[in-house]
C-alpha positions as a printed Julia matrix, in Angstrom:
98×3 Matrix{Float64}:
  -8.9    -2.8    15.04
 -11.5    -0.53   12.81
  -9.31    1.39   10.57
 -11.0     4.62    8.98
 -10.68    7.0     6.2
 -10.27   10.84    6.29
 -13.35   12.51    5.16
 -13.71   15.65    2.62
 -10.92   14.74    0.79
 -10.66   17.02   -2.63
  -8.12   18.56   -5.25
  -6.46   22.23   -4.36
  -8.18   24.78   -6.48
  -4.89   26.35   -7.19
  -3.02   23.01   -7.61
  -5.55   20.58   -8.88
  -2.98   17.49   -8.93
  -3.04   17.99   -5.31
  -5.19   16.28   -2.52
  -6.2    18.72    0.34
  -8.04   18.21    3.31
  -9.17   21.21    5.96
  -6.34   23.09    3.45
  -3.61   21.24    3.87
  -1.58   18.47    1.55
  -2.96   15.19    1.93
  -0.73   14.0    -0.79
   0.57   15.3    -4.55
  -0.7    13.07   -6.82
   2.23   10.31   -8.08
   2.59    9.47  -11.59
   5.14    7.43  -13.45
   8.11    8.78  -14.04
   7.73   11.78  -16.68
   3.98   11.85  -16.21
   2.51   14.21  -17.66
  -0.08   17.22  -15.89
  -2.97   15.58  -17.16
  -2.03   11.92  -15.61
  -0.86   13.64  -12.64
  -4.58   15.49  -12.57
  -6.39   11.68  -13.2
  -4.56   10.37  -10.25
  -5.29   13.26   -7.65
  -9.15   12.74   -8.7
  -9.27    9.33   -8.08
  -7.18    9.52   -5.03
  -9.86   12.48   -3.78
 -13.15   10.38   -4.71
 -11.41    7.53   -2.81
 -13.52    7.88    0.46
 -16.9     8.45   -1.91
 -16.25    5.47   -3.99
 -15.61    3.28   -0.9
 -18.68    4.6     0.75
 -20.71    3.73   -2.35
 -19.18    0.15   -3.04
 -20.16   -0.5     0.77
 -23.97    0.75    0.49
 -23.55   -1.54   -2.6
 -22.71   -4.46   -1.1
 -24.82   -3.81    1.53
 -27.64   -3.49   -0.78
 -27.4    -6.83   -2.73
 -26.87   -8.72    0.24
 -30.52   -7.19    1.89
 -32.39   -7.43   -1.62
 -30.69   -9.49   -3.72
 -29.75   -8.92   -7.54
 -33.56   -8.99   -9.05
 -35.05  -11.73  -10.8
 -32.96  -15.15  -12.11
 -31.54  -12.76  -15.28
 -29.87  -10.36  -13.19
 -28.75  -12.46  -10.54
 -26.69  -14.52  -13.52
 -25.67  -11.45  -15.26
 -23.82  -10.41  -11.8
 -22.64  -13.77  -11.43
 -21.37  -13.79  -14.83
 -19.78  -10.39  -14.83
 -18.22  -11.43  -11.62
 -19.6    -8.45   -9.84
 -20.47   -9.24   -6.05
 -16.64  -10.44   -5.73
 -15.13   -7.17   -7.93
 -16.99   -5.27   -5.07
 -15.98   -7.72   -1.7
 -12.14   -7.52   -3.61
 -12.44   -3.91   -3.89
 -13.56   -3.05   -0.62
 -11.26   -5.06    0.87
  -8.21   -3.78   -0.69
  -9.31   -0.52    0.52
  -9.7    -1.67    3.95
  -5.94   -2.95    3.82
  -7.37   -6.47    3.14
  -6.45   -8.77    0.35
């Protein structure tokens, strides 16, 4: 079963630790215990640019599997940075993958 994501995800203008979507709560941002606004405010951005980052990690992939990582340099420097898995780890975890 395809699972997919809600699109136009983005923080409430009047309560910017809070994810909204067509107006209404998606979530409020979590934090650890006593977190403070600013935290709070980190997580709700990252939580909102969730869809856009997984959308740009899969064009990514998608990308370096069609045309490769360049010349012999790059493709070691990707290799050694441990890049193409970073991105098949990430975009798996998103997908509810391990």
């Amino acid at each position: 079963m395809t699972q997919t994501h809600t699109p136009e995800w983005h923080t409430d203008e009047l309560s910017p630790s809070t994810v909204v979507m067509n107006g209404q709560c998606v979530i409020e941002a979590p934090g650890p215990d006593g977190a403070d606004y600013n935290e709070r405010l980190a997580n709700a951005r990252l939580i909102a640019a969730a869809p856009d980052l997984l959308e740009a990690l899969e064009a990514a992939a998608e990308h370096l599997d069609w045309c490769g990582y360049g010349d012999k340099y790059e493709s070691e420097c990707a290799k050694d940075s441990k890049l193409p898995g970073k991105i098949t780890a990430a975009i798996a975890k998103a997908k509810g993958g391990e």
